[in-house]
C-alpha positions as CSV (number, residue, x, y, z in Angstrom):
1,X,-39.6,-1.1,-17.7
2,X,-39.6,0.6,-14.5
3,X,-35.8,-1.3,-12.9
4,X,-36.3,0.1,-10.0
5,X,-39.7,-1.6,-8.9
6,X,-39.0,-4.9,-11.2
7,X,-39.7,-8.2,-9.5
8,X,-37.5,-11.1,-9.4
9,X,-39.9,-13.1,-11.9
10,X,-40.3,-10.1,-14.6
11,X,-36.3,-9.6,-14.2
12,X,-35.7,-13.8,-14.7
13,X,-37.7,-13.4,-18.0
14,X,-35.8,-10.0,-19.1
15,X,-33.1,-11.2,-17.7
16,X,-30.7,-10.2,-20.9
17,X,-32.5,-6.5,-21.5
18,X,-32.1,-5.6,-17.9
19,X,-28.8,-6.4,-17.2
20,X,-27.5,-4.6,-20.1
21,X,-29.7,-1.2,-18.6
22,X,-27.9,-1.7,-15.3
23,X,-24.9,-0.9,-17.3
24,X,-26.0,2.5,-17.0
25,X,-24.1,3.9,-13.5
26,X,-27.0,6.8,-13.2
27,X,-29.5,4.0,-13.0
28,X,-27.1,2.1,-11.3
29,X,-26.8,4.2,-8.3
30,X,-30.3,5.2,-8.4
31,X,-31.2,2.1,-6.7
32,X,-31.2,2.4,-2.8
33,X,-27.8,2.3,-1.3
34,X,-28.7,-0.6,1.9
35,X,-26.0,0.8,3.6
36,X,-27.3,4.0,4.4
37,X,-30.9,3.1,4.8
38,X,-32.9,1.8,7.4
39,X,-33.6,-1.6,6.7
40,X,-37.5,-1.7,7.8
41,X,-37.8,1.6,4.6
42,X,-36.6,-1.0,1.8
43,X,-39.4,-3.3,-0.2
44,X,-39.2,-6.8,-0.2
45,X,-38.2,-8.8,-3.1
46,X,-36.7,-5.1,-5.0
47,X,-33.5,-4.4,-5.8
48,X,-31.1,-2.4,-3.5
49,X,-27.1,-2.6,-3.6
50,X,-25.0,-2.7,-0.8
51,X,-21.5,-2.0,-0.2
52,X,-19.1,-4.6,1.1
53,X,-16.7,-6.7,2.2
54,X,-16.3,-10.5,1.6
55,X,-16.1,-12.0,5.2
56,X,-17.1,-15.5,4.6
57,X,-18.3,-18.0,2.1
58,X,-20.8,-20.6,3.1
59,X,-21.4,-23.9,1.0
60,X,-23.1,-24.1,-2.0
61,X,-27.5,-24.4,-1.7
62,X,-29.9,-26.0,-4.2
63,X,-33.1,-24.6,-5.1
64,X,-35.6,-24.8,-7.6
65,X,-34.9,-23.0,-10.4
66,X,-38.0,-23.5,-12.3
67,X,-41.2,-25.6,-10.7
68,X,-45.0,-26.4,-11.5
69,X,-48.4,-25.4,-10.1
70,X,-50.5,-27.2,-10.4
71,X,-54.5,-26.6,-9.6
72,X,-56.6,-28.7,-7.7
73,X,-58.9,-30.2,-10.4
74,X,-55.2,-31.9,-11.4
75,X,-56.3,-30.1,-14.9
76,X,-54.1,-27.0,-15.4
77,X,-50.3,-26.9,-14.8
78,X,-48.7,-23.8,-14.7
79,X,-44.4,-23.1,-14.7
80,X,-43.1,-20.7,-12.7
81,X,-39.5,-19.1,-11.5
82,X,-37.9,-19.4,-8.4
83,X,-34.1,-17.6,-9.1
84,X,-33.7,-14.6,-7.3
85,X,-36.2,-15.3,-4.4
86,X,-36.3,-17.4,-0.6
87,X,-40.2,-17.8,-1.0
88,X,-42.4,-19.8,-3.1
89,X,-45.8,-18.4,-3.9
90,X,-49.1,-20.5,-4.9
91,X,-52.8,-20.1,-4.2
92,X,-54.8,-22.3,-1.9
93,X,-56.2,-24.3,-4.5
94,X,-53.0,-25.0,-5.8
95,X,-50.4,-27.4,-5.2
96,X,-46.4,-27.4,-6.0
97,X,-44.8,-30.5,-8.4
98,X,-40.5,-30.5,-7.6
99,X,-40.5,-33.6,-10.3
100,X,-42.3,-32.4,-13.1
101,X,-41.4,-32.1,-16.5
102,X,-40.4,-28.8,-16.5
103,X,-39.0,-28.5,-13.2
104,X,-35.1,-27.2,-13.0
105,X,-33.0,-27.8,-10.0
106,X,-30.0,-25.4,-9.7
107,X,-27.0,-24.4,-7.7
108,X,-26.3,-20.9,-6.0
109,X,-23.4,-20.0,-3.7
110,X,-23.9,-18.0,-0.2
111,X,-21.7,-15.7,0.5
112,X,-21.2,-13.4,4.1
113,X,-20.8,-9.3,3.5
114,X,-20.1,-7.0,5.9
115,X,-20.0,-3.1,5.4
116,X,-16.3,-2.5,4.7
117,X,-14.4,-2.4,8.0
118,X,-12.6,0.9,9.4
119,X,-14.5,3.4,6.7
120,X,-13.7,6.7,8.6
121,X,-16.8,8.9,9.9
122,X,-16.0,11.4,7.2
123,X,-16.7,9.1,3.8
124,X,-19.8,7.3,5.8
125,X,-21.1,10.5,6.3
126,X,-20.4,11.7,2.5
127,X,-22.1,8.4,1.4
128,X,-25.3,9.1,3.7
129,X,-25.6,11.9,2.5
130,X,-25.8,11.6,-1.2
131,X,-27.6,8.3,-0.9
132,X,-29.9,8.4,2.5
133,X,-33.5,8.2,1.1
134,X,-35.8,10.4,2.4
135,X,-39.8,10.2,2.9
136,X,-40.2,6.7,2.6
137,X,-43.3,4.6,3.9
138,X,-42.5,1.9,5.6
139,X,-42.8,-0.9,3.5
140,X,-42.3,-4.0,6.0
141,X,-42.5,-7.2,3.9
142,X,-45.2,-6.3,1.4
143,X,-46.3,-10.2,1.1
144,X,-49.5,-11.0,-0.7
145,X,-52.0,-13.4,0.9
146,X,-50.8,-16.7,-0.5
147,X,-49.3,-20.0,-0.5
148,X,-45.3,-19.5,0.9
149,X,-42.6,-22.2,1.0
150,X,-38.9,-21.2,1.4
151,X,-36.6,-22.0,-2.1
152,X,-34.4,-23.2,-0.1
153,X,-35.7,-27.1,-0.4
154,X,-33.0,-28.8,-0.8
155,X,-29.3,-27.6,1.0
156,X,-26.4,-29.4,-0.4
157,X,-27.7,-33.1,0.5
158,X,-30.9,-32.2,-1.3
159,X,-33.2,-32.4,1.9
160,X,-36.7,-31.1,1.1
161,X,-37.4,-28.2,3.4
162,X,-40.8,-27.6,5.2
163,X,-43.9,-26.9,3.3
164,X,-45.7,-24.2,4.7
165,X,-49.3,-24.1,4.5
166,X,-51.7,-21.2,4.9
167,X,-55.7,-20.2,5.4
168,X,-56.6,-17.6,3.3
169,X,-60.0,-17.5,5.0
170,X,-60.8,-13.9,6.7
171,X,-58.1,-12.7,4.5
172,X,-55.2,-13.2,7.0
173,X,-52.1,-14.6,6.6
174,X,-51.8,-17.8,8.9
175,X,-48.9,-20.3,8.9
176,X,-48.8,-23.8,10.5
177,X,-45.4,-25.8,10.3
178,X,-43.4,-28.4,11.5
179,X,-42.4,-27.4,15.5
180,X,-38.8,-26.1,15.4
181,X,-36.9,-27.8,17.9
182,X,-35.9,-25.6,21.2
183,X,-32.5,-24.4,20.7
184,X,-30.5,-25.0,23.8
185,X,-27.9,-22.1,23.2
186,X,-29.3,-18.9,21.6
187,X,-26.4,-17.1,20.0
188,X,-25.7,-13.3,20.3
189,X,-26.6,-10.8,18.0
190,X,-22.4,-10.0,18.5
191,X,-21.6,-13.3,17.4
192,X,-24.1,-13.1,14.4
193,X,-22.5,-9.7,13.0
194,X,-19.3,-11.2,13.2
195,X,-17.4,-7.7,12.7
196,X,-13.5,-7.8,12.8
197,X,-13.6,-4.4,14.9
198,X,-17.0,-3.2,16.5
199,X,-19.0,-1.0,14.3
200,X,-22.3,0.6,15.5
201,X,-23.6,1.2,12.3
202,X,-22.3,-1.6,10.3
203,X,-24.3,-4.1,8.2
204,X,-24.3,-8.0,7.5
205,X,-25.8,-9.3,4.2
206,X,-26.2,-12.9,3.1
207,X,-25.8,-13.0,-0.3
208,X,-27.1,-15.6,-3.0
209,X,-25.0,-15.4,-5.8
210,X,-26.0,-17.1,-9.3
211,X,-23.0,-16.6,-11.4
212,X,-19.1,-15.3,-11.4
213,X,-19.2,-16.2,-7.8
214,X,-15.6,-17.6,-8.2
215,X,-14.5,-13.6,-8.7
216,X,-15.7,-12.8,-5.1
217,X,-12.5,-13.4,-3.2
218,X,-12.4,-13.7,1.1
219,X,-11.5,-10.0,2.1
220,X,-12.4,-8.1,-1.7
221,X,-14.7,-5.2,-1.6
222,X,-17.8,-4.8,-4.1
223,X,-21.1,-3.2,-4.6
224,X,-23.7,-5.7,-4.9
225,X,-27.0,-5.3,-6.5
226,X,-30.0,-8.1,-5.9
227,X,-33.3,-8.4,-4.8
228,X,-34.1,-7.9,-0.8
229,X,-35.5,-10.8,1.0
230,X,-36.4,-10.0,4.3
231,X,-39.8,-11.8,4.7
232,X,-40.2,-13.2,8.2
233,X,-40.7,-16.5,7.7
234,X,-36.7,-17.1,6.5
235,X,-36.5,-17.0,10.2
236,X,-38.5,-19.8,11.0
237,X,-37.6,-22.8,9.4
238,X,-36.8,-25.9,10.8
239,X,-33.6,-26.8,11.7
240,X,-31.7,-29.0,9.2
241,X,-31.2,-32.6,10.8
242,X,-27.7,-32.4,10.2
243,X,-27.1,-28.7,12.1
244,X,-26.7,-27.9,15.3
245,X,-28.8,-25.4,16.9
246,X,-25.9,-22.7,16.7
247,X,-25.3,-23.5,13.0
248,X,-28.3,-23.4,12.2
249,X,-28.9,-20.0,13.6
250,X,-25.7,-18.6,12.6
251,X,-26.6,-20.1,8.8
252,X,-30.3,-18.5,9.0
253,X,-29.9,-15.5,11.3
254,X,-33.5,-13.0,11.6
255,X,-33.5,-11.1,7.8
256,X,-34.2,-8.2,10.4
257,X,-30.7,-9.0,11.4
258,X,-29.1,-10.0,8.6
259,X,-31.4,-9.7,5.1
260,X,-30.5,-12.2,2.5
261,X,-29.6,-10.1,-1.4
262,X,-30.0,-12.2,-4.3
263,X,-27.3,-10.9,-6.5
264,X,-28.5,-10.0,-10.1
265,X,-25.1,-7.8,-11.1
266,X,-21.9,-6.4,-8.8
267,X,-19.0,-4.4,-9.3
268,X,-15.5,-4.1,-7.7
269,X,-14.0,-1.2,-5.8
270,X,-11.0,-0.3,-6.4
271,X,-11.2,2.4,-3.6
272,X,-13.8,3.7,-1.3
273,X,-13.5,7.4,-1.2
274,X,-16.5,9.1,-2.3
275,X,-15.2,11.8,-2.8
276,X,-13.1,10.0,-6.3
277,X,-15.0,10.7,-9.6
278,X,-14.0,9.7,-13.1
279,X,-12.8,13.2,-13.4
280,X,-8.7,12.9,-11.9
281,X,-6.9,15.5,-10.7
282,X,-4.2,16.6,-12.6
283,X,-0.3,16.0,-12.0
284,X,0.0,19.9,-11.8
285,X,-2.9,20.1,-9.0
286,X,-1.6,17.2,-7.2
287,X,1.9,19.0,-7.0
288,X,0.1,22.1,-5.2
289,X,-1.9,19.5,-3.0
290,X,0.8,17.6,-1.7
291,X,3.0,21.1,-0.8
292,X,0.3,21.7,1.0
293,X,0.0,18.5,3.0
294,X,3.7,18.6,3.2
295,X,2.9,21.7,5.5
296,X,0.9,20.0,7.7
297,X,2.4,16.6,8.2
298,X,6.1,18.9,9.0
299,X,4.0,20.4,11.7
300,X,2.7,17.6,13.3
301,X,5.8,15.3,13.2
302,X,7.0,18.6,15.3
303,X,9.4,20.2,12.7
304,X,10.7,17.1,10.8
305,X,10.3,17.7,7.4
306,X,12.1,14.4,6.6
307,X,9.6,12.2,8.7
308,X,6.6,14.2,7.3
309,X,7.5,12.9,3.7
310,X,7.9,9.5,4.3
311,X,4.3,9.6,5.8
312,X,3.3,10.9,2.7
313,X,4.6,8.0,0.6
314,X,3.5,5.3,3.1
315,X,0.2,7.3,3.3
316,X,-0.2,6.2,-0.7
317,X,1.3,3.0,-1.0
318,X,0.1,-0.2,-2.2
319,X,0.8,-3.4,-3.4
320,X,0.9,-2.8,-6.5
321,X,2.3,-6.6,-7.9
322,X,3.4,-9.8,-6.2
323,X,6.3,-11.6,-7.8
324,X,8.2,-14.9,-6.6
325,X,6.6,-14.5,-3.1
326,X,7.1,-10.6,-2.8
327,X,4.4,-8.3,-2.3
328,X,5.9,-5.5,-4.5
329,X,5.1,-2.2,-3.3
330,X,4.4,-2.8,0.2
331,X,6.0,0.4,2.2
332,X,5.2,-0.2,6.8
333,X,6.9,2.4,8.3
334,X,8.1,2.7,11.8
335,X,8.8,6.2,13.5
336,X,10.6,6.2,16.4
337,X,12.1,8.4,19.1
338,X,8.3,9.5,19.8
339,X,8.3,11.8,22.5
340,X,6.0,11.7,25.6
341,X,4.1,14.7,26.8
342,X,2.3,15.9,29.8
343,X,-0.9,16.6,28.8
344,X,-1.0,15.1,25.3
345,X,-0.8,11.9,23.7
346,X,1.2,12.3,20.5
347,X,0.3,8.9,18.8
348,X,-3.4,9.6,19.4
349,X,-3.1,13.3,17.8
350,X,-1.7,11.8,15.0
351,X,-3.8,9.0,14.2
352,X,-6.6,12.0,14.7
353,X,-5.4,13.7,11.4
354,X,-4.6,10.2,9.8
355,X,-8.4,9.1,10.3
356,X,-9.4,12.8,9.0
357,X,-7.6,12.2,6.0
358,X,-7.6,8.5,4.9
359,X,-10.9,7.0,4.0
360,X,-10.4,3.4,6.1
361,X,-8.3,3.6,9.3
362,X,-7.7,1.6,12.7
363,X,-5.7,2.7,15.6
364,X,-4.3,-0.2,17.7
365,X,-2.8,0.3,21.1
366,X,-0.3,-2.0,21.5
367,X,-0.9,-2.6,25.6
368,X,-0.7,-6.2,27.2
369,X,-3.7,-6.9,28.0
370,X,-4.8,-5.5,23.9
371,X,-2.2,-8.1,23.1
372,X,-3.3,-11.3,25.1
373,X,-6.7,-10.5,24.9
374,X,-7.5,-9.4,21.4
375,X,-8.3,-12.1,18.4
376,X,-5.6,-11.4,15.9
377,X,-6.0,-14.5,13.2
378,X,-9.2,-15.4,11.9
379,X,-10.5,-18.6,12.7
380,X,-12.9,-21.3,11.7
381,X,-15.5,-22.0,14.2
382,X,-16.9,-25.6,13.7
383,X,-19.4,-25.7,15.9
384,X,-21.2,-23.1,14.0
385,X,-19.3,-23.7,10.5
386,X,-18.6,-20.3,10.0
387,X,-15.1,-18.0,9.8
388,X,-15.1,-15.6,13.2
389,X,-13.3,-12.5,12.8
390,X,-10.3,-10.8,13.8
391,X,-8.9,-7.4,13.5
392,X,-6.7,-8.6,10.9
393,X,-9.0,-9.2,9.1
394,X,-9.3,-6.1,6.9
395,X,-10.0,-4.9,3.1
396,X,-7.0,-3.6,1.1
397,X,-6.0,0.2,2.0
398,X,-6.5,-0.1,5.4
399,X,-4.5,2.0,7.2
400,X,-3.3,0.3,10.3
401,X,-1.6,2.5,12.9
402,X,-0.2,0.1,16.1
403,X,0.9,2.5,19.2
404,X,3.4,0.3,20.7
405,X,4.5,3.3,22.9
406,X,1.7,1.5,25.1
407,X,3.0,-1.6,25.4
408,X,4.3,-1.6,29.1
409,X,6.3,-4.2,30.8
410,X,4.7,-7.6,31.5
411,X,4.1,-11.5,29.9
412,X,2.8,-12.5,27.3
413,X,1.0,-14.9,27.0
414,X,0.0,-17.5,24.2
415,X,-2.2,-15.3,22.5
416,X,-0.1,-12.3,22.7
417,X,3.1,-14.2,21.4
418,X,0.8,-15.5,18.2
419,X,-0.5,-11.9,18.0
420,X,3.0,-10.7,17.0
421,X,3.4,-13.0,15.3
422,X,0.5,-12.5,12.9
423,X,1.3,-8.7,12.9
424,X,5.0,-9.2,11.7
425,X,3.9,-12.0,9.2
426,X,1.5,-9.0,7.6
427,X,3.9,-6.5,7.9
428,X,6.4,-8.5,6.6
429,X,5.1,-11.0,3.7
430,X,1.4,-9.1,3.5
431,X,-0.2,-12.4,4.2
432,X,-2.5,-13.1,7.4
433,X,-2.7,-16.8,8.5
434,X,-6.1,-17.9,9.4
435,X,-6.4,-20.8,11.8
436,X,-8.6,-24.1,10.9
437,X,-7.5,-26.2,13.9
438,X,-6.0,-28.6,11.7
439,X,-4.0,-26.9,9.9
440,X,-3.4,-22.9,8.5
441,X,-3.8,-21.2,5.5
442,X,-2.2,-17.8,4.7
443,X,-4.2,-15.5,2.4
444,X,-2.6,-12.6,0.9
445,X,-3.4,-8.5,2.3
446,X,-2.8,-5.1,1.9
447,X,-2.7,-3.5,4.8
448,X,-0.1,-0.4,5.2
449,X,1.0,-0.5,8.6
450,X,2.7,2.1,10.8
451,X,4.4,2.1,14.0
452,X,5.0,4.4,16.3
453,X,7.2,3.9,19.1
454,X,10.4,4.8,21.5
455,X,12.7,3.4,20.3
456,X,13.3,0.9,17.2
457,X,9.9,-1.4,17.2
458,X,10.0,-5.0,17.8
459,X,7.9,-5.2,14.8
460,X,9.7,-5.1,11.4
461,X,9.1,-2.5,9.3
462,X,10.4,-1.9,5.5
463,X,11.5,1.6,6.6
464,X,12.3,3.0,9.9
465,X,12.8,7.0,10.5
466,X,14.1,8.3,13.4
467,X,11.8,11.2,14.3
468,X,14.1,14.3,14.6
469,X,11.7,16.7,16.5
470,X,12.6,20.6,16.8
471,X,12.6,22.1,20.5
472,X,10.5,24.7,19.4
473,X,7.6,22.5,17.8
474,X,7.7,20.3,21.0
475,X,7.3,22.9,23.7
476,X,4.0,24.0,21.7
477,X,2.6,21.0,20.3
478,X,-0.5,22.0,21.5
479,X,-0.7,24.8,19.7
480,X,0.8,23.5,16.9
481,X,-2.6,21.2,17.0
482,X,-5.1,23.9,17.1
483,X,-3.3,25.5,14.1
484,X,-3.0,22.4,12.0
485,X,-7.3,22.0,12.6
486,X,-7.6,25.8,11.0
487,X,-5.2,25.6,8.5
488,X,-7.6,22.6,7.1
489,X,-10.4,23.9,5.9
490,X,-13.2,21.9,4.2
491,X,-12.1,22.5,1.2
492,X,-8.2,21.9,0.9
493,X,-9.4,18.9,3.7
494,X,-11.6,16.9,0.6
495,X,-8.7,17.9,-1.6
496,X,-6.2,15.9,0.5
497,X,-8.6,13.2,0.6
498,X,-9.2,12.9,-3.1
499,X,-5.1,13.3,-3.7
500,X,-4.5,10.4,-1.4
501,X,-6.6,8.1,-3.3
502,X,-5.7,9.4,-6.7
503,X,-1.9,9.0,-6.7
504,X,-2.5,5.4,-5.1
505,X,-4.3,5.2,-8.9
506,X,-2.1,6.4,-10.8
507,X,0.0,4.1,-13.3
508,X,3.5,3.7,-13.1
509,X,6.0,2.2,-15.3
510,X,9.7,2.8,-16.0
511,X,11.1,3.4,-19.0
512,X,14.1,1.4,-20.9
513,X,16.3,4.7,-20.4
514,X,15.5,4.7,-16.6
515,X,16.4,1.4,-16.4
516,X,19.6,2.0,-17.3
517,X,20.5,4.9,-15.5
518,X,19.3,3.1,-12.2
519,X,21.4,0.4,-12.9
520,X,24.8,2.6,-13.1
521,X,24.0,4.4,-10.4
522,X,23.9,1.2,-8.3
523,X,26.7,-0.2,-9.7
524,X,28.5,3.4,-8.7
525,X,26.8,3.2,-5.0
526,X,28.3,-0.7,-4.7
527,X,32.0,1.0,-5.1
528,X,31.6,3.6,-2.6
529,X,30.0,1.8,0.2
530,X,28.4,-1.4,1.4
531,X,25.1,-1.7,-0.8
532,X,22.4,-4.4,-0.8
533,X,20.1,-5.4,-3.6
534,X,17.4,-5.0,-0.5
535,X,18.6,-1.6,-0.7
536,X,18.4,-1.1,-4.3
537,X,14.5,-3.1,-4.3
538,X,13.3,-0.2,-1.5
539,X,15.0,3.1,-3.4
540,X,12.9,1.7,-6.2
541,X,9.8,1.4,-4.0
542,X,10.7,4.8,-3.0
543,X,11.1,6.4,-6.1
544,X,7.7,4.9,-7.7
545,X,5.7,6.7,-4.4
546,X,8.0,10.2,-5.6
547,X,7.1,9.3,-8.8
548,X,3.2,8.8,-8.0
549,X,3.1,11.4,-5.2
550,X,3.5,14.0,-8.3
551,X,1.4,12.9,-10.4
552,X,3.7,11.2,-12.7
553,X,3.0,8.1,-14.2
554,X,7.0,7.6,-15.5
555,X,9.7,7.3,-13.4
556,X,12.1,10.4,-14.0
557,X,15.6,10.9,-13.0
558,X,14.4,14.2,-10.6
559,X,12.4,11.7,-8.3
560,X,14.9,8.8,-8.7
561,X,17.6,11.6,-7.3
562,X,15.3,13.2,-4.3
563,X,14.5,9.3,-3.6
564,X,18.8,8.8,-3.1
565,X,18.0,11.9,-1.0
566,X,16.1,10.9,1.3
567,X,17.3,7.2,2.0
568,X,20.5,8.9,2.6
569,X,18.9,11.7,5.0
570,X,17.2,8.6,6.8
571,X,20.2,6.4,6.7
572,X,22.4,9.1,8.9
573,X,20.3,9.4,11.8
574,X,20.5,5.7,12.0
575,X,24.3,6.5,12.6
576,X,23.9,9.2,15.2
């Protein structure tokens, strides 16, 4: 069978067969990739997948599963299948039975997707390429000239919804229903995107999802595959006596807007580079890479070889485990003693490379009026029933760079003072709180955050480096710029990007041996000097990113000892 142009009734009653052939990843990413397609160039009621993040979850619908046709001499009945579609199809001469015998009433969950927040311009335009289809007739809805009624007939309360009747005389498609009550507010395309940061060329899916919908977690990234619906009618039905007008438009936005996906199969990301294959690079390539990003990084945090590696590490972190309440892994980092130049903002230049490397970025510019302005926690809106945004609100690898060496002198006020405190609650525990008016509900995140500032940050941070620029590098940072843009080339560029992601999957463990030999040498640094057990958690945090940053999937006692290194470098200009 031909998977690519199978209905949703022929995939129902192979339903077994096929999904064992989407197994396959050629024929899986052979079907169309939503994200990178023009909506209007995709068939109705065919599969696509799209790329995602979880942003909401609506309530659970009813719909018919299976139903009866019956024709009008009341003499032939006829089952048919309604999972996997919004519309129900029948003939003129035919009319629909909900009660009959063989009718099956199930239960699907709605979910809200958008296209993975803060995906730099570089992987987007990797992913269009490989997967933007090319010399495709527009296909608008493709609906035969029948009987339609929207699946949808009962939401959670079981309410019948509107039957839609049709003349198939003069072979046009002609629908009379029920007048739709005038909506007194109309709601903004803005508010129906819903995006925690602005994204021109972003995409909003609702998603019907028939089974395993308690894996699809509020914030976790998949690729989806389902059958399109984007048939105009969705937009047209009546509004539910028990929704307001804004509800209901927010619930059942134009499928020109926002198409509905009726999930057949879906897979987790465990990163979004597309640059990543199945082939990894090897511990002895990474080594080369990382010298050479070392180069770099030295040069752009003007000389400060010191600085450049911690970037590195926090540039790779994760968490990789949380344990009684501790996000285990989690590495913010706060540079201070940023200098200020004339002509040249350094943050900015920065964040430049960061967003050229990394495959998800944000820059945030710490000003006041950012801070008591911008939405920080996500919250529930009950007047539409639905979760709005914020810019915390972000997929797991996001790299989130705050400038506060904008924040200028001033008040602020109650939205600012909750702001900081949602961004130290991340940094800290790597939880956001999101606000349902009645009471909040933290939800665990992975966001690694760096600082740059003056001097110390208000923020916390679980490492802070004193930036320890060179004269030299500061009177021709421009320069130094302009160089750093030549020295990556395409090709040692996409070999950065694929080391960043690869040592971020490589797995660690330490061995019984190690263990030991960490523990003496922390029992030897207690003698000489005052020593934590915070101290001896972040040397091991340390040590696993050496570790990783290699290549190496063990710990060893060579990256255990240039971890003691460093914390002792860092530790002394603390002192100065």
């Amino acid at each position: 069978m031909d998977i690519l142009n199978c209905s949703p009734t022929q995939w129902y009653e192979k339903e077994t067969e096929l999904v064992e052939l989407l197994q396959n990843d050629t024929l899986w990413n052979q079907i169309p990739l939503l994200n990178v397609n023009e909506l209007h160039n995709m068939k109705d009621e065919r599969l696509v997948r799209f790329r995602g993040m979880i942003q909401d979850m609506h309530g659970p619908e009813y719909y018919l599963e299976k139903f009866e046709v019956m024709k009008a001499d009341g003499q032939q009945t006829e089952t048919r299948h309604g999972k996997y579609m919004d519309i129900t199809k029948w003939e003129a001469n035919e009319t629909i039975d909900m009660d009959g015998p063989s009718a099956v009433k199930s239960e699907r969950q709605t979910y809200v997707a958008i296209s993975i927040p803060a995906i730099n311009s570089w992987a987007s335009k990797l992913e269009e390429d490989k997967y933007k289809l090319s010399n495709l007739p527009s296909s608008s809805t493709s609906v035969p000239v029948q009987m339609k009624r929207p699946l949808e007939d009962m939401e959670t309360d079981e309410a019948e919804s509107q039957v839609v009747e049709q003349s198939n005389s003069e072979n046009k498609r002609q629908c009379t229903q029920i007048p739709k009550p005038e909506a007194s507010n109309v709601v903004s395309q803005e508010h129906l995107l819903n995006f925690p940061i602005p994204d021109s060329s972003g995409k909003v899916c609702h998603l019907k999802v028939y089974k395993n919908a308690d894996l699809l977690k509020l914030n976790s990234v998949w690729e989806f595959v389902g059958f399109l619906s984007v048939d105009p009618i969705l937009a047209n039905h009546d509004v539910d006596e028990e929704m307001n007008d804004v509800e209901f438009q927010t619930h059942n936005p134009p499928p020109s807007l926002v198409p509905r996906i009726h999930c057949v199969s879906f897979r987790t990301l465990t990163h979004s580079n597309p640059l990543v294959t199945a082939d990894k690079m090897s511990p002895d390539r990474m080594k080369i890479v990382q010298k050479e990003l070392l180069i770099v990084l030295t040069q752009l945090m003007l000389g400060d070889e010191v600085a450049a590696e911690y970037l590195i590490y926090h540039l790779i972190s994760e968490v990789y485990l949380r344990k009684d309440f501790m996000a285990l892994g989690k590495f913010s980092l706060n540079i201070s003693n940023v200098p200020k130049f004339e002509n040249l903002d350094f943050v900015q230049e920065l964040y430049k490379f960061i967003e050229l490397l990394t495959t998800k970025s944000h820059y945030l510019a710490m000003s006041l009026e950012n801070m008591n302005k911008l939405a920080f926690i996500p919250k529930k809106d009950y007047t539409s029933n639905r979760l709005t945004s914020s810019i915390l609100q972000m997929s797991a690898n996001t790299h989130f760079v705050l400038d506060e060496t904008k924040l200028s002198a001033g008040k602020l006020n109650e939205a600012g003072i909750n702001g900081v405190k949602a961004l130290a609650n991340a940094i800290k525990n790597q939880k956001t709180l999101y606000d349902f008016t009645y009471y909040q509900i933290e939800f665990d995140c992975d966001i690694p955050f760096l600082i740059l500032s003056e001097g110390k940050s208000m923020l916390p941070s679980d490492v802070h480096v004193v930036l320890d620029p060179d004269d030299m590098h500061l009177k021709t940072f421009g320069e130094i710029l302009e160089a750093a843009r030549h020295f990556l080339k395409p090709e040692l560029l996409n070999e950065i990007r694929v080391y960043l992601t690869s040592a971020r999957l490589v797995e660690y463990e330490i061995s019984d041996g190690i263990q030991e030999m960490v523990q003496k040498e922390f029992v030897n640094m207690r003698q000489r000097g005052n020593v934590s057990g915070d101290d001896l958690h972040n040397l091991l945090v340390l040590a696993r990113l050496v570790c990783i940053s290699q290549g190496k999937n063990t710990l060893d006692e060579e990256c255990w000892r240039k971890a003691c290194v460093l914390e002792e470098s860092r530790k002394k200009r603390m002192t100065r």
